[in-house]
N, C-alpha and C positions, 0 to 999 in steps of 0.2 A: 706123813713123809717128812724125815727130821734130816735135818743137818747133822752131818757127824763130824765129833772131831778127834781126833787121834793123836794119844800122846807117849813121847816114851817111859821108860820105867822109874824117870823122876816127876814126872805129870807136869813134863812141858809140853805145850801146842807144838806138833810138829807138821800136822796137813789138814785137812777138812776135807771131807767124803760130800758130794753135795747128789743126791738120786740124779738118776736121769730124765724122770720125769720133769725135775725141776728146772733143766734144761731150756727148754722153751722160755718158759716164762722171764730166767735172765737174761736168754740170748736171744731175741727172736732175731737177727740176722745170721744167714744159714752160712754165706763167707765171712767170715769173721778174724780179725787177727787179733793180737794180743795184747793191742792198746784197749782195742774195742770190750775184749775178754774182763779184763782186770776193770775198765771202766761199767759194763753191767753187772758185775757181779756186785762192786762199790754199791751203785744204784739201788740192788734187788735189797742190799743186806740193809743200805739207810733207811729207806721204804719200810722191812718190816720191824725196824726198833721203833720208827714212827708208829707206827699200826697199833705194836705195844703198849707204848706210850701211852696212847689215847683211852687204853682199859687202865692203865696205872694210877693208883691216888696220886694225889701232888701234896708233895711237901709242904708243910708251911714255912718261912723264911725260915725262923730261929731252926728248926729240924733239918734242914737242909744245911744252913751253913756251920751246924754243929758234923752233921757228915762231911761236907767239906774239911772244916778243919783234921777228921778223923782219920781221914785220907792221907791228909799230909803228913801227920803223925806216923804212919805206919810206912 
């Protein structure tokens, strides 16, 4: 169950589709308004870059702030 996201015909971000299943798991309050909305959604997405994270190598300095600077380049 994937996150989708949706772009228009020059492949900008324009909305993200998120399942209903997934529902729960960011919202567990069933009244919810739209601070609350934007604030678990925040939450669910930190959560799983973390998660990623944790399977991802790590850079060594010099690799990383060579990316860094690559970054700013472009």
């Amino acid at each position: 169950m994937d996150v989708e996201y949706l772009t228009d015909k020059n492949g900008n971000l324009k909305a993200v589709v998120i399942p209903i299943e997934l529902w729960p798991k960011i919202i567990p309050i069933e009244n919810i308004n739209l601070d609350d909305l934007a604030e678990s959604i925040e939450n669910y997405c930190l959560n799983k870059a973390m998660d990623e994270a944790k399977s991802t190598a790590l850079l060594s300095k010099e690799t990383a702030l060579q990316f860094l600077e690559s970054e700013i380049e472009s």
